[in-house]
The first five atom37 places (N, CA, C, CB, O) and aatype in JSON, in Angstrom:
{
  "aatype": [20, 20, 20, 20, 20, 20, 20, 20, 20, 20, 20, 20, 20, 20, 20, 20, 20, 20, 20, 20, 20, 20, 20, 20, 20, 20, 20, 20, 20, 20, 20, 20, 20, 20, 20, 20, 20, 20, 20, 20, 20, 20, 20, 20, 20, 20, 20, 20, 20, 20, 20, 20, 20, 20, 20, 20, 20, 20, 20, 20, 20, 20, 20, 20, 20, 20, 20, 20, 20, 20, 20, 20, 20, 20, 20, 20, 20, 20, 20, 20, 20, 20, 20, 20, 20, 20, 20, 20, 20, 20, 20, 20, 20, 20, 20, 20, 20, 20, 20, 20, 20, 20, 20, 20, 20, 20, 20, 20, 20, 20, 20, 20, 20, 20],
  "atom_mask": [
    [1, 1, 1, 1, 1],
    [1, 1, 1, 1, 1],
    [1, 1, 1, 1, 1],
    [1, 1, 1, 1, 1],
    [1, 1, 1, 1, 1],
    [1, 1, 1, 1, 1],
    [1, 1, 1, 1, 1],
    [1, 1, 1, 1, 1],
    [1, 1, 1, 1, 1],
    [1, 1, 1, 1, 1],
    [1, 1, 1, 1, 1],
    [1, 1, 1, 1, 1],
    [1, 1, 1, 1, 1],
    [1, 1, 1, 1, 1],
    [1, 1, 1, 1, 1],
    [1, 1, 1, 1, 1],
    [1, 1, 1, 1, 1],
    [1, 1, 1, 1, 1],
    [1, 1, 1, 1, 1],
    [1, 1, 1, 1, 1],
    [1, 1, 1, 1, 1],
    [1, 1, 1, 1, 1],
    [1, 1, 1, 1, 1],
    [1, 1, 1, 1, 1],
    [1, 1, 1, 1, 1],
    [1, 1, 1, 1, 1],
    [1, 1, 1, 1, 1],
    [1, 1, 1, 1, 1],
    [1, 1, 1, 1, 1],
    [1, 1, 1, 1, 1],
    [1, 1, 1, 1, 1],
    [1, 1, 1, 1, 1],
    [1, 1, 1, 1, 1],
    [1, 1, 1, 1, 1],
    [1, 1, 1, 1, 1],
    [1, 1, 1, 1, 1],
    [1, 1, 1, 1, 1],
    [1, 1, 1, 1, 1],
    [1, 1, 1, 1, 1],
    [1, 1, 1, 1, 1],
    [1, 1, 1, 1, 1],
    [1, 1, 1, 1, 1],
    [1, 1, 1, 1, 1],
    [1, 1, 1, 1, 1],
    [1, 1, 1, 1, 1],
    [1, 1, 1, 1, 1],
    [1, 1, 1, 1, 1],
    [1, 1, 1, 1, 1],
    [1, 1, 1, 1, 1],
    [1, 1, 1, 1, 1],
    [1, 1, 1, 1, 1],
    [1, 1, 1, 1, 1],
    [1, 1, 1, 1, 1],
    [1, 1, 1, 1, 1],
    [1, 1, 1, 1, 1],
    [1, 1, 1, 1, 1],
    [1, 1, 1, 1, 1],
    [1, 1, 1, 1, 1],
    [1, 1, 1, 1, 1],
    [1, 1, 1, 1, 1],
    [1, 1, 1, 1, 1],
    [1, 1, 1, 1, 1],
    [1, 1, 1, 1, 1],
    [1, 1, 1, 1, 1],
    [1, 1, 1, 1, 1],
    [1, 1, 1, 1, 1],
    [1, 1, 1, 1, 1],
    [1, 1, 1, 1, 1],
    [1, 1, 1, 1, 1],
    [1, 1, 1, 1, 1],
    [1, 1, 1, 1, 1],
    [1, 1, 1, 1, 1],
    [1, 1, 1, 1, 1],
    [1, 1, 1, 1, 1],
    [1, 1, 1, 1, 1],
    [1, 1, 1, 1, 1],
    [1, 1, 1, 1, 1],
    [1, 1, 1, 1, 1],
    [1, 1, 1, 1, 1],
    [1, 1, 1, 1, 1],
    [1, 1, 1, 1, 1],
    [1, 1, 1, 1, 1],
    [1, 1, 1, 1, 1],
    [1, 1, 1, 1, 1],
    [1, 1, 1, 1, 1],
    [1, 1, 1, 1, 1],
    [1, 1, 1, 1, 1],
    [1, 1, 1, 1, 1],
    [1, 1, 1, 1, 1],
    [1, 1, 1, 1, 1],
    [1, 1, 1, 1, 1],
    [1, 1, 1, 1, 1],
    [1, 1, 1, 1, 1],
    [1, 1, 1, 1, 1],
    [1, 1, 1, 1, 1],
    [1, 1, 1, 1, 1],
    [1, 1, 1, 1, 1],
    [1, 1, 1, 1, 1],
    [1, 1, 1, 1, 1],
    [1, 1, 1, 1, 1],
    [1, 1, 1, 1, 1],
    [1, 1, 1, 1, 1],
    [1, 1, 1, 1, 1],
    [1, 1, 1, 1, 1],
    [1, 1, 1, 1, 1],
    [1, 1, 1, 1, 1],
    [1, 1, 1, 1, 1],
    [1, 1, 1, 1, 1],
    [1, 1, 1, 1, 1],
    [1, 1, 1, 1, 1],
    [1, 1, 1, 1, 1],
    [1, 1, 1, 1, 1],
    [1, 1, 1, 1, 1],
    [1, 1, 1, 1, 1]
  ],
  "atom_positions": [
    [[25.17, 60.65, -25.31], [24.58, 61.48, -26.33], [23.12, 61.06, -26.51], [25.37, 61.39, -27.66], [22.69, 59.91, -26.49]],
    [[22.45, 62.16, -26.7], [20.69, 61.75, -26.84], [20.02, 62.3, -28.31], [19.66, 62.67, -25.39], [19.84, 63.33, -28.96]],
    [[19.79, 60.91, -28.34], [18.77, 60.9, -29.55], [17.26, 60.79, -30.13], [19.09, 60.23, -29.98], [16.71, 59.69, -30.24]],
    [[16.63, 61.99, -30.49], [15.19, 61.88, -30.05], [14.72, 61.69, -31.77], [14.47, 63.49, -29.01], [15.2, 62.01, -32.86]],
    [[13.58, 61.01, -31.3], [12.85, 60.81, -32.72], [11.21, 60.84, -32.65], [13.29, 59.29, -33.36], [10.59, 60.25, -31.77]],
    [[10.58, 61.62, -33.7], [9.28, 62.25, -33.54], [8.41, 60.27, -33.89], [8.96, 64.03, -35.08], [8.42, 59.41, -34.77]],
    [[7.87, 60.47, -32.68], [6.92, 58.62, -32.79], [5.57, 59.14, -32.67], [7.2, 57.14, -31.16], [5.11, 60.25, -32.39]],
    [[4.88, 57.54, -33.11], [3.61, 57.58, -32.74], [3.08, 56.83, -31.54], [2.99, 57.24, -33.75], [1.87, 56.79, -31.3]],
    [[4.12, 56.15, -30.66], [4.19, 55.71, -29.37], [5.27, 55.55, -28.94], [3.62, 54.75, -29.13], [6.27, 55.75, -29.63]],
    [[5.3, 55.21, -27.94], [6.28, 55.31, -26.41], [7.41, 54.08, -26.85], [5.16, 54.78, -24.54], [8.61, 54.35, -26.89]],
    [[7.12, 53.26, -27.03], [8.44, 52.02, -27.13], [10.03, 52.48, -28.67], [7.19, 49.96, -27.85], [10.34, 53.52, -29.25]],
    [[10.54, 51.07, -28.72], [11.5, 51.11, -29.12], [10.53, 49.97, -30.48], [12.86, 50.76, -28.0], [11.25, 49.54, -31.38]],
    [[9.49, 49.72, -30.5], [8.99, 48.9, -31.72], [7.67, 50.16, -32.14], [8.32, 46.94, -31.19], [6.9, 49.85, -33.05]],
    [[7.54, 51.01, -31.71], [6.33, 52.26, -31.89], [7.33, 52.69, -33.65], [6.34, 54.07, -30.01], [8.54, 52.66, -33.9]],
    [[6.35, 52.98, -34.37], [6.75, 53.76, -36.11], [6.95, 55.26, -35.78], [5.2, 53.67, -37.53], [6.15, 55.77, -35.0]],
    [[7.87, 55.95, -36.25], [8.42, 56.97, -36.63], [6.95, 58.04, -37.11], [9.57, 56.5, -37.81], [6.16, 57.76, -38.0]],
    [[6.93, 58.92, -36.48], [5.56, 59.8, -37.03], [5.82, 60.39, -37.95], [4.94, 60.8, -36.25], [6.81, 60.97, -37.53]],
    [[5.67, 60.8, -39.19], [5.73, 61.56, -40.26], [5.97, 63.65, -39.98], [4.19, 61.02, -40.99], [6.6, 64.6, -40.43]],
    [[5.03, 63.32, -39.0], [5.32, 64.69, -38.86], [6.25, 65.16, -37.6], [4.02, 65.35, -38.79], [6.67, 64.49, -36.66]],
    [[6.43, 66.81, -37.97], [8.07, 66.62, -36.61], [6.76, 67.7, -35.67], [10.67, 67.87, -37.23], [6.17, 67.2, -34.71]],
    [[6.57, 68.63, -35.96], [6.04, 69.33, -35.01], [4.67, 68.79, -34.46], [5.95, 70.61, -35.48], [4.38, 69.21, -33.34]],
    [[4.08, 68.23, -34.84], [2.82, 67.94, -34.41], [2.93, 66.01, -34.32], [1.57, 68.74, -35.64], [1.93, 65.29, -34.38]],
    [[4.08, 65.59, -34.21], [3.83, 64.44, -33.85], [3.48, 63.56, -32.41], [4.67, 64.12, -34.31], [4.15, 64.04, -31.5]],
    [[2.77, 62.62, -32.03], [2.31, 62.4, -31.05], [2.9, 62.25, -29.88], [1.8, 61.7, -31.25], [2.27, 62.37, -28.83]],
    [[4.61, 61.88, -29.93], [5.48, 61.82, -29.08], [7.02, 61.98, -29.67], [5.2, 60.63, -28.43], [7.34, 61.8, -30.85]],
    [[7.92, 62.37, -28.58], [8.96, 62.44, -29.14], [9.6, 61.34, -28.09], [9.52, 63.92, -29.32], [9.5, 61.4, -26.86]],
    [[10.19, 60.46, -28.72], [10.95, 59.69, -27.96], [12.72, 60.02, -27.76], [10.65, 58.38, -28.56], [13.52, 60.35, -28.64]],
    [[12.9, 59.85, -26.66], [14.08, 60.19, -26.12], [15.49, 59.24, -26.2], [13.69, 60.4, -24.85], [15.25, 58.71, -25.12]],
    [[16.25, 58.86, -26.44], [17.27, 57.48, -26.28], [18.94, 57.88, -26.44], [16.86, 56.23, -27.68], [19.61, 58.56, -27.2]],
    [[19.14, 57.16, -25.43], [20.55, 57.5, -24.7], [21.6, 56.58, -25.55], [20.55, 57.04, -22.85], [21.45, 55.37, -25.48]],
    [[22.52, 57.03, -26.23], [23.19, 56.16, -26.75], [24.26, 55.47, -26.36], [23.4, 56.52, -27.52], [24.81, 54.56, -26.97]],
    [[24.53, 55.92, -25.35], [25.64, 55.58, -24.1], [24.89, 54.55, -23.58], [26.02, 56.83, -22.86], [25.25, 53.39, -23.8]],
    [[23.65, 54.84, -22.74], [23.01, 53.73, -21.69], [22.18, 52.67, -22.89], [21.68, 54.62, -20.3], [21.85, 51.54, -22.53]],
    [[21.88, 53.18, -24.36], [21.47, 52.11, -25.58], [20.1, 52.21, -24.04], [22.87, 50.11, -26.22], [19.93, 51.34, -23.18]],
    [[19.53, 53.24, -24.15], [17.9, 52.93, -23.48], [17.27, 54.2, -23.48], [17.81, 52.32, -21.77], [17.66, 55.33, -23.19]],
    [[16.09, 53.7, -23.93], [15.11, 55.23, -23.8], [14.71, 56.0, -22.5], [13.66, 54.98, -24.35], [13.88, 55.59, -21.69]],
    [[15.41, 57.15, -22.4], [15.09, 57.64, -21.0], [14.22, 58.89, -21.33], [16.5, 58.02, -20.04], [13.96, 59.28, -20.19]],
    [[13.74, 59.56, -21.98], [12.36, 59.72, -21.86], [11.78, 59.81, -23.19], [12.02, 60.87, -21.06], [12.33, 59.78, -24.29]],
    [[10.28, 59.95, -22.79], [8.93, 60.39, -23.72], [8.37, 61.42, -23.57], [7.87, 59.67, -23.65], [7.44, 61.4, -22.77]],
    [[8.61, 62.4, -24.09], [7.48, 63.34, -24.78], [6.49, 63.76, -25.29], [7.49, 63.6, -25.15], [6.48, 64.29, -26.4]],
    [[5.29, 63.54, -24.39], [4.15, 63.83, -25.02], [3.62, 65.43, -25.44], [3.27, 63.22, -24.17], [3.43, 66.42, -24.74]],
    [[3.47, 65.21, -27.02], [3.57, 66.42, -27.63], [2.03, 67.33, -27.2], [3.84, 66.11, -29.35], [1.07, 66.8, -27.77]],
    [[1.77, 68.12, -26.64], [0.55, 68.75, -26.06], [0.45, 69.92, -26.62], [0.52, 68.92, -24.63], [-0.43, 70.71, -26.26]],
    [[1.5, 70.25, -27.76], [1.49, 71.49, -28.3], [0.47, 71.22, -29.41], [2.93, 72.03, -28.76], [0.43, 70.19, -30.09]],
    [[-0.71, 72.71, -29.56], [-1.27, 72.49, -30.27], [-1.73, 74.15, -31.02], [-2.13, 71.53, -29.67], [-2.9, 74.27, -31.37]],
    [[-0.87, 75.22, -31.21], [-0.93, 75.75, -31.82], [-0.89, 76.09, -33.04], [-0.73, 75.92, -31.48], [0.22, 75.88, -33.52]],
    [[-2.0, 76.76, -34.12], [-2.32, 76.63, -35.23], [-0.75, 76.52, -36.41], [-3.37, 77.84, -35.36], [-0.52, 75.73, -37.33]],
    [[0.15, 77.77, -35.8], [1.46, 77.89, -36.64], [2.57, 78.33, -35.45], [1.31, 79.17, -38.01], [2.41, 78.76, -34.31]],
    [[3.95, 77.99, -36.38], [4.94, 78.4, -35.11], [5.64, 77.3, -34.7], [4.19, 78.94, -33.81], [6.84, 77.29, -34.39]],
    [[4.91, 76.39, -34.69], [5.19, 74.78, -34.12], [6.84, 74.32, -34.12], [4.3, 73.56, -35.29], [7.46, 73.83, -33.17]],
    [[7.23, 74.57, -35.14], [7.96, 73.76, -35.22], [9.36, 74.47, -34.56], [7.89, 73.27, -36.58], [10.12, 73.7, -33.97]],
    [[9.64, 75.58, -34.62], [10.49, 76.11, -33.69], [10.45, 75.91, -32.32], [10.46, 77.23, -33.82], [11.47, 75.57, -31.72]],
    [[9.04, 76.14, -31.55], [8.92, 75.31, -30.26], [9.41, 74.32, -29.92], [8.01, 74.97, -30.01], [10.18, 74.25, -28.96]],
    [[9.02, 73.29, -30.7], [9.06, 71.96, -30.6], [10.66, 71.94, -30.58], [8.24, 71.13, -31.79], [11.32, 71.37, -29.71]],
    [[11.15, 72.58, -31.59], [12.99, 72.18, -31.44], [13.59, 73.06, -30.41], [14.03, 72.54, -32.99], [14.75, 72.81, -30.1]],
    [[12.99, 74.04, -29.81], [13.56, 74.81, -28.56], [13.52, 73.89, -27.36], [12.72, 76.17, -28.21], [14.42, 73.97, -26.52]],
    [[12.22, 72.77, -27.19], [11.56, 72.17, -26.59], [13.48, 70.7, -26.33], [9.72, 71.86, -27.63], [14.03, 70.26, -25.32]],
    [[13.78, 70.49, -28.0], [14.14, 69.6, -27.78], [15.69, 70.09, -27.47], [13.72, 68.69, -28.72], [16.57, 69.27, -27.21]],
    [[15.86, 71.09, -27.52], [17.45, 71.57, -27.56], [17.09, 71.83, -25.35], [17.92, 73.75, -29.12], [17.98, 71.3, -24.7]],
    [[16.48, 72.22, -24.87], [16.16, 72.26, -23.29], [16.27, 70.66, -23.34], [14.45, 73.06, -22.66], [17.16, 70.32, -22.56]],
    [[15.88, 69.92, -23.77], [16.35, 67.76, -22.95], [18.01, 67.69, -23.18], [15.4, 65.72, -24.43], [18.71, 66.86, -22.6]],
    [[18.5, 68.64, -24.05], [20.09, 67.94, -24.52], [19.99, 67.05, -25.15], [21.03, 67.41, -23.58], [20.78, 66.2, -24.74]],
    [[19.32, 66.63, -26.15], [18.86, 66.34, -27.57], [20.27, 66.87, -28.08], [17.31, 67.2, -28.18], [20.65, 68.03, -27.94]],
    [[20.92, 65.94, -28.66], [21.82, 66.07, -29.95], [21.96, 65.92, -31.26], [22.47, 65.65, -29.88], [22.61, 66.63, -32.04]],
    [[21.04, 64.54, -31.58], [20.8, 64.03, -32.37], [19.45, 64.01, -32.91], [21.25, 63.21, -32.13], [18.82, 63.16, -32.28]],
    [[18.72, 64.58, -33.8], [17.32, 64.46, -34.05], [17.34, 63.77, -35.55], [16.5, 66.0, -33.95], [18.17, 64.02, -36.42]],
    [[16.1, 62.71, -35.66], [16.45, 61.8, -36.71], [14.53, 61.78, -36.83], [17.64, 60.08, -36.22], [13.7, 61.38, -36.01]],
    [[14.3, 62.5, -38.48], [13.09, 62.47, -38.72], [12.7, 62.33, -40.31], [12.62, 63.6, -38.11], [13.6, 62.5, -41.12]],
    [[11.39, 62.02, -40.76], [11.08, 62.21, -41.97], [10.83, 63.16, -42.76], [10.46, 61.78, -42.09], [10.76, 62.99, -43.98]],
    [[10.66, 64.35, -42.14], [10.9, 65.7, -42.56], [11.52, 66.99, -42.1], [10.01, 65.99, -42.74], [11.57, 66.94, -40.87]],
    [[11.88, 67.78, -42.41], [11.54, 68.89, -41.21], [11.69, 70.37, -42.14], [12.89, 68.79, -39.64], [12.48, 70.61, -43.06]],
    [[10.63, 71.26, -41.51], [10.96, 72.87, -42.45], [11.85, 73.9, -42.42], [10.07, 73.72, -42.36], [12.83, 73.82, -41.68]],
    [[11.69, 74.75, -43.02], [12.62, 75.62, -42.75], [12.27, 76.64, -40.86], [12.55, 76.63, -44.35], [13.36, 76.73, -40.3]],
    [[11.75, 76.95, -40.45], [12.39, 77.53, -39.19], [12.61, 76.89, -38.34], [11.88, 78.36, -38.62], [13.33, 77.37, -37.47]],
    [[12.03, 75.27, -38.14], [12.43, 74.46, -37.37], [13.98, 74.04, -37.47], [11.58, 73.5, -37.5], [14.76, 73.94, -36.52]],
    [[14.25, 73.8, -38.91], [15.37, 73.22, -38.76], [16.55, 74.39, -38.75], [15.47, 72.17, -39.84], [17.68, 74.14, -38.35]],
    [[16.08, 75.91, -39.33], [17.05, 77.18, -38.45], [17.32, 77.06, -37.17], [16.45, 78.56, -38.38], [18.41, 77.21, -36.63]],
    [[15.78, 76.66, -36.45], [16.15, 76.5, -34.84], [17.2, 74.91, -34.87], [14.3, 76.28, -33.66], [17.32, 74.98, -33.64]],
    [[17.66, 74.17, -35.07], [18.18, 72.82, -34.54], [19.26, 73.02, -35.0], [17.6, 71.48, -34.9], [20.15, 72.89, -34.15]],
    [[19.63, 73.3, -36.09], [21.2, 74.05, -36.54], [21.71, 75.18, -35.8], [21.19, 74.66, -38.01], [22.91, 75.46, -35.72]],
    [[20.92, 75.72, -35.36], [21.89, 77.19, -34.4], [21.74, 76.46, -32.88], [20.81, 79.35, -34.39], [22.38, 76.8, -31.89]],
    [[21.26, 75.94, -32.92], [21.42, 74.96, -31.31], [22.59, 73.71, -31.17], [19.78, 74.0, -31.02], [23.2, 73.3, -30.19]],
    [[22.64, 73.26, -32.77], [23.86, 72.27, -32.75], [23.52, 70.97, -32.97], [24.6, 72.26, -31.5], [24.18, 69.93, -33.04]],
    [[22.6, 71.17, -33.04], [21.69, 69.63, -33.32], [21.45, 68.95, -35.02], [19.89, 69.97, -32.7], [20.69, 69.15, -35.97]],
    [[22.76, 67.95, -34.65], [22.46, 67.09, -35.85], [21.52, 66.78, -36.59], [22.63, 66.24, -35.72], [21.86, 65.6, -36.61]],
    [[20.71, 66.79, -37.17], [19.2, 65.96, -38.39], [19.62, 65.15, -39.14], [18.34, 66.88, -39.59], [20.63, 65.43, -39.77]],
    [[19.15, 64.19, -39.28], [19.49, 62.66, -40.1], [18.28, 62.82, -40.47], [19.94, 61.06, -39.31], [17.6, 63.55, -39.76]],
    [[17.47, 62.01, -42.0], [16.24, 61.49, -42.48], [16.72, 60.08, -42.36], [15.71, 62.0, -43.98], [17.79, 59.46, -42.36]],
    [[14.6, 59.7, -42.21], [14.76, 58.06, -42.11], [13.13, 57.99, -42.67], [15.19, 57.21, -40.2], [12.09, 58.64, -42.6]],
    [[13.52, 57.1, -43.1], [11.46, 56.9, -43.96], [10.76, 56.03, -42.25], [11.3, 54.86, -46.36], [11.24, 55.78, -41.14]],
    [[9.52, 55.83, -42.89], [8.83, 54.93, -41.91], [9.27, 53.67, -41.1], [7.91, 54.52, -42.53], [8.98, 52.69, -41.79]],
    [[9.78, 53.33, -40.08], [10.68, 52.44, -39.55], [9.61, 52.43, -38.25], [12.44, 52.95, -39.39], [8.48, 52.9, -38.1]],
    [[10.6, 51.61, -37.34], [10.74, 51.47, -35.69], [11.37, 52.11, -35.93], [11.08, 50.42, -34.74], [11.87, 52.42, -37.01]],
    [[11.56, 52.66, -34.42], [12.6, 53.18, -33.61], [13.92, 52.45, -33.48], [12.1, 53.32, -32.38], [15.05, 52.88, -33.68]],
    [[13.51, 51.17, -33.07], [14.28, 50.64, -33.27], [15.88, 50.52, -34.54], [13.47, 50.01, -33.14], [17.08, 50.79, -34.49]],
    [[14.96, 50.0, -35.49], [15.66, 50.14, -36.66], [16.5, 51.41, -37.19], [14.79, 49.89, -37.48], [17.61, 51.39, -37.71]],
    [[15.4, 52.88, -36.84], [16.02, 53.97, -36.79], [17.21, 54.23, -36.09], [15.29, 54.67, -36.49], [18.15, 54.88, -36.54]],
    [[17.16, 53.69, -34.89], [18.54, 53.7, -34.03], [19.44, 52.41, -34.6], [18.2, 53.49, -32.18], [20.51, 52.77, -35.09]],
    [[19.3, 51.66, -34.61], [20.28, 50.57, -36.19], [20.8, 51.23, -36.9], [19.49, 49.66, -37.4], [22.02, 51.38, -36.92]],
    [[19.74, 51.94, -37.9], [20.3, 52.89, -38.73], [21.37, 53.94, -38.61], [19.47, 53.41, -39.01], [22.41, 54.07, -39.25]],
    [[20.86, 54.66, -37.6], [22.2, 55.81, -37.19], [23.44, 54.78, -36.46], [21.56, 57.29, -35.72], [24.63, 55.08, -36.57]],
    [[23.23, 54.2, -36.11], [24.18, 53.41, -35.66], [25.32, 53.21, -35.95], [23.91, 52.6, -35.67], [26.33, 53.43, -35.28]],
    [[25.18, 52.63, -37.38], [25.75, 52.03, -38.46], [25.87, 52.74, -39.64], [25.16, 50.99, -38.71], [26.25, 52.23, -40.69]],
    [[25.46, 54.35, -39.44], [25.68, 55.21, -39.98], [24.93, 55.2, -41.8], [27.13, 55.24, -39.68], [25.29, 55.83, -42.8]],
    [[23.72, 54.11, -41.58], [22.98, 54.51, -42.93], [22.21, 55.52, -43.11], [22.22, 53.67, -43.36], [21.37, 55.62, -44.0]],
    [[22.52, 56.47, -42.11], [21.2, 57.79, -42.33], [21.49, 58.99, -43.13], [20.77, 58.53, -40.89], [22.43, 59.57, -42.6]],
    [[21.05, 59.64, -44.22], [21.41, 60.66, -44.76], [21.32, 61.75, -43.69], [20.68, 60.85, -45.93], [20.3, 61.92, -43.03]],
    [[22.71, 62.67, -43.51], [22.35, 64.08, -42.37], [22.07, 64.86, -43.41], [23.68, 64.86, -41.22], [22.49, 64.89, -44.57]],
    [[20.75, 65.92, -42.42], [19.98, 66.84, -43.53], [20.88, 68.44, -43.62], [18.07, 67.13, -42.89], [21.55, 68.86, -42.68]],
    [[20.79, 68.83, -44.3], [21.61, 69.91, -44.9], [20.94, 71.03, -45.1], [22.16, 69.59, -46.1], [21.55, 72.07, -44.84]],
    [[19.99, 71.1, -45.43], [18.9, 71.69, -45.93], [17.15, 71.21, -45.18], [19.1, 71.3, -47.54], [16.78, 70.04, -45.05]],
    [[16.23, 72.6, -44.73], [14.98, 71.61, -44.96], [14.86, 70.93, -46.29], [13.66, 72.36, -44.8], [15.44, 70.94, -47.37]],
    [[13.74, 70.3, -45.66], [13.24, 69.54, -46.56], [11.85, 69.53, -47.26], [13.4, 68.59, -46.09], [11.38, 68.78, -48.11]],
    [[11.36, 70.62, -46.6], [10.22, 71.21, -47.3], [9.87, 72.73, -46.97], [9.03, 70.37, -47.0], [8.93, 73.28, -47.53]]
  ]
}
């Protein structure tokens, strides 16, 4: 199962980006192999719209799991009709973020959140 989370770099010690559509990378991580098999560098840079891309973007990797600090309403229409879980997590690693879901301290989102 793959779990992607919007970063501000490539590793497993890189911080969680605040934003989902316009964040600098999306990191990729296999929870089976417990290893990041890919990175996403976000190159999208259109004014509006974003955020549905971006989750069409992530539902094409087989992304199951998406774990972020926010997300809006058509993005997260798109990740719910695709099947894709949302968890919130404040400012972390990656690391820790994957701890977190782990061990199941993550609130799943229900609703956007803004």
């Amino acid at each position: 199962m793959k779990l992607a989370v919007p970063s501000k770099g490539k590793t497993l010690d890189s911080l969680s980006d605040e934003r989902f559509a316009r964040a600098e990378f999306f990191v990729v991580y296999d929870l089976e192999k417990e290893e990041i098999v890919e990175v996403i560098e976000n190159t999208a840079d259109d004014a509006h719209g974003m955020g549905p891309k971006v989750s069409q973007m992530l539902v094409s990797k087989g992304v199951s799991v998406l774990v972020l600090e926010n997300v809006g309403k058509n993005a997260f229409e798109v990740l719910k009709a695709a099947g894709i879980d949302v968890y919130l997590t404040n400012k972390k690693t990656l690391r820790e973020i994957i701890e977190d879901y782990k061990s199941g301290k993550l609130e799943k989102v229900e609703s956007p959140t803004h």
